[in-house]
C-alpha positions in Angstrom: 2.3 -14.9 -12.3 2.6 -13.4 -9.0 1.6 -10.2 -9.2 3.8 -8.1 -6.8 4.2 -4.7 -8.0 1.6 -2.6 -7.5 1.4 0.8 -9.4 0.0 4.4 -8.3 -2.3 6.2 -10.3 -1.2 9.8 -8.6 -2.7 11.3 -11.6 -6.0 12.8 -13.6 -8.6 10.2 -14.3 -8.1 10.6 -18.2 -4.2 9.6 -17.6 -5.2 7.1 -14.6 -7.4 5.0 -17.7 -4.9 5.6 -20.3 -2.0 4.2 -18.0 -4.3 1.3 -17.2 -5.4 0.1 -20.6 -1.2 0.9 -21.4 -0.5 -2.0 -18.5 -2.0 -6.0 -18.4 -4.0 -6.8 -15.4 -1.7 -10.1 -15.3 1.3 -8.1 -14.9 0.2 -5.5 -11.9 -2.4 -4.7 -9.4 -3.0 -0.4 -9.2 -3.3 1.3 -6.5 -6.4 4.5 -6.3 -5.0 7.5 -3.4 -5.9 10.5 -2.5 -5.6 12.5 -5.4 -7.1 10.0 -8.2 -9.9 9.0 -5.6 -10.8 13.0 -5.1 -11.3 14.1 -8.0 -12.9 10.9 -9.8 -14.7 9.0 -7.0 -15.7 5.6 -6.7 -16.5 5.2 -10.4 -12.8 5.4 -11.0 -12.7 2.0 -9.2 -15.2 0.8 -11.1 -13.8 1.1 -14.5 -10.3 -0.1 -13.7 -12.0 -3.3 -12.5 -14.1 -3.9 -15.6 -10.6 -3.2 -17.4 -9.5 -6.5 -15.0 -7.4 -4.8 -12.3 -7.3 -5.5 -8.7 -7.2 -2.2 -6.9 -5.3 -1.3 -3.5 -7.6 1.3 -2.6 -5.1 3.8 -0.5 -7.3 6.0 1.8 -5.3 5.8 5.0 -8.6 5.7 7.1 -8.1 7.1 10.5 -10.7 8.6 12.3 -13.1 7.4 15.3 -14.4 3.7 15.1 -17.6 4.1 13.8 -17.0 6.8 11.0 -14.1 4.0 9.9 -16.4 1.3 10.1 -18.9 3.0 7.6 -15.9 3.8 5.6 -14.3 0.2 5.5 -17.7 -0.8 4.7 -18.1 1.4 1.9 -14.6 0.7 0.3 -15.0 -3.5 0.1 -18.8 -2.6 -1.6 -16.9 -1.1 -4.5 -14.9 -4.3 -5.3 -11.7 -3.4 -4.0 -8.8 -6.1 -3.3 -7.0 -4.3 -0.5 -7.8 -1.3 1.3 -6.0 0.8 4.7 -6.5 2.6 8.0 -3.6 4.4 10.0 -2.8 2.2 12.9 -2.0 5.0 14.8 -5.7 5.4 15.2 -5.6 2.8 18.1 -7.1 -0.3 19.1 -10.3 0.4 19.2 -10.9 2.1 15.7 -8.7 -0.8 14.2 -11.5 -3.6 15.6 -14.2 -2.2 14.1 -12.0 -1.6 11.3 -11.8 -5.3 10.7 -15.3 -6.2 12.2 -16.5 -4.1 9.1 -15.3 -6.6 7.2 -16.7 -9.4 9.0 -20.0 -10.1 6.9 -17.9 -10.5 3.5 -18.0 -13.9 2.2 -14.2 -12.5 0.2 -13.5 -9.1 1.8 -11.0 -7.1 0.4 -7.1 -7.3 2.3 -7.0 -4.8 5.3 -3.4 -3.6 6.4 -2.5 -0.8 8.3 0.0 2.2 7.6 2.6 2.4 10.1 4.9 5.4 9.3 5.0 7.1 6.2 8.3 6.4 3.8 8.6 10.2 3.7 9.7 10.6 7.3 12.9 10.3 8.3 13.9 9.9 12.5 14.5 13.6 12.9 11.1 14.0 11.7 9.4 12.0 13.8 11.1 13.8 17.0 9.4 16.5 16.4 5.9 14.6 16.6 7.8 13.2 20.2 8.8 9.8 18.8 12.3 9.2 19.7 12.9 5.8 17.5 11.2 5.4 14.5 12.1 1.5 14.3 10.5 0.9 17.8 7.6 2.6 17.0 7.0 1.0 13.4 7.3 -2.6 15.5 4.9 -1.2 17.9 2.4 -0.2 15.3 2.8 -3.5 13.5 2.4 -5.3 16.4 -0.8 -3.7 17.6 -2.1 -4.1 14.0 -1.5 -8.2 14.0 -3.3 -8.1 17.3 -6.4 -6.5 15.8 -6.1 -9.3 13.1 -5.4 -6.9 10.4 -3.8 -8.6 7.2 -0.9 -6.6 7.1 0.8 -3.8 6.8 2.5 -0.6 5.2 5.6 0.1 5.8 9.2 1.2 4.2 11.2 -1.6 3.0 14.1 -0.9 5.1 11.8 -2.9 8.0 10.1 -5.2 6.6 13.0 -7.6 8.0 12.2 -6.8 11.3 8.7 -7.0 11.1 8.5 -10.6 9.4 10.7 -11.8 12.0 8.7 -10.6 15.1 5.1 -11.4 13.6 5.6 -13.9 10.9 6.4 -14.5 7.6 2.2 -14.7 6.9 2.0 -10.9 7.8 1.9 -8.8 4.6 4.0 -6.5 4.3 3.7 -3.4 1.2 6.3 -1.3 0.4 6.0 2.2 -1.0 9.5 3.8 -1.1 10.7 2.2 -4.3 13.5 3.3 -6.3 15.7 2.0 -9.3 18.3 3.7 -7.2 18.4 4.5 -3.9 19.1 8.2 -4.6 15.1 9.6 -3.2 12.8 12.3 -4.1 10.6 13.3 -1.3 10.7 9.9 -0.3 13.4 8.7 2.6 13.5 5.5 3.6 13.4 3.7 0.3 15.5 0.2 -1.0 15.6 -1.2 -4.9 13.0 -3.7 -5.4 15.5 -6.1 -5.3 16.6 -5.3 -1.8 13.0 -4.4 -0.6 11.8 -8.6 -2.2 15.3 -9.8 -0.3 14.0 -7.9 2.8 10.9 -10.4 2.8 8.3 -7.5 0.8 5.4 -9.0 -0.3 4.3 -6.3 -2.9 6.1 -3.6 -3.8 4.5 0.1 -4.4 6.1 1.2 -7.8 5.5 4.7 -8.9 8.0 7.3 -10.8 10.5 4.7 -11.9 7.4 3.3 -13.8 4.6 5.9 -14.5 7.1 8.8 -15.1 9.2 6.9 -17.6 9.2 7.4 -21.4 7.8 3.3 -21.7 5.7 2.5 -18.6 5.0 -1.4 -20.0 8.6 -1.8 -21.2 9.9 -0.3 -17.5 7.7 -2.7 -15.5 8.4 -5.4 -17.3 12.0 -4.7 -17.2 11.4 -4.9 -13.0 9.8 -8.0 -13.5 12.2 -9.4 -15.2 14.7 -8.2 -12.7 12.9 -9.8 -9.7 12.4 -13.1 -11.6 16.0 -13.2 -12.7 
């Protein structure tokens, strides 16, 4: 099966394992963020890989080169599958980025964020980008360059993105909803609209891990997408 939704364990570690052993590694990859990875550490990656799961290990690295090196470094020796740096960090940090991966006989996939799905184009003035589509293209091109894998991004560009750097350039979409009413998030799609967009794997959180049947709600998406 091919395994496109990826699900966040924004949660405790006792409700992060329960969730896990409540899914099938067959049907999902998880993804470990900032708040699971905090307060459990790496031996939360550890035990969702003996439970078969490969893990999107969401860190957003973005720092100077060589602290990111160690840090990309670290993150493929747990095991992971796919792992992250802001791109925003520039050329130079993004290299090393993916020369940390260099020795790996199967190193882990290494995309960059672009713009966070909670930021909408007034936001971004204020931070002085006037177009938040230009600047997404600019970050994804910059990214390919550096021979990163792929990239975050909101669904709602994934379009433009496969059609300026290929339809080999991953693209992962956070900003998933059953509707396209949001939450905190703004630039969101359906995963039916993100998968018609071109996304390769869709980030599914609340509509799955906040309903009353997590397995009977992903599978329901699956079905969806394979319909």
């Amino acid at each position: 099966m091919n395994k496109q939704i990826i699900v966040p364990l924004d949660m405790d570690h006792d409700k992060a394992i329960e969730l896990a052993k409540c899914f099938n590694p067959e049907l999902c990859r998880l993804k470990v963020g900032n708040q699971l990875f905090t307060s459990s550490g790496p031996k939360i990656i550890e035990e969702l890989n003996a439970l078969g799961y490969e893990i999107f290990l969401d860190l957003k690295f973005h720092d100077i080169p060589n602290t990111v090196y160690e840090a990309v470094r670290s993150a493929a020796d747990l095991g992971v599958w796919m792992l992250n740096v802001h791109i925003a960090g520039g050329r130079s940090m993004l290299k090393k980025a993916k020369e940390a991966l260099d020795s790996y006989t199967q190193p882990p996939l290494l995309i960059g964020v672009t713009m966070l799905t909670s930021l909408s184009n007034e936001d971004v003035k204020e931070i002085g980008i006037n177009d938040i589509s230009d600047s997404i293209l600019n970050l994804a091109s910059l990214a390919k360059e550096c021979g990163l894998d792929g990239v975050v991004c909101s669904p709602r560009e994934v379009s433009l993105i496969k059609d300026k750097l290929g339809k080999d350039f991953i693209a992962v979409t956070p900003g998933i909803r059953l509707e396209t009413s949001s939450d905190d998030q703004v630039r969101v799609l359906t995963p039916i609209e993100a998968v018609n967009n071109g996304s390769d794997f869709l980030v599914i959180g609340r509509p799955i891990t906040k309903s009353r049947n997590p397995l009977e709600s992903l599978k329901e998406i699956i079905t969806d997408l394979n319909s």
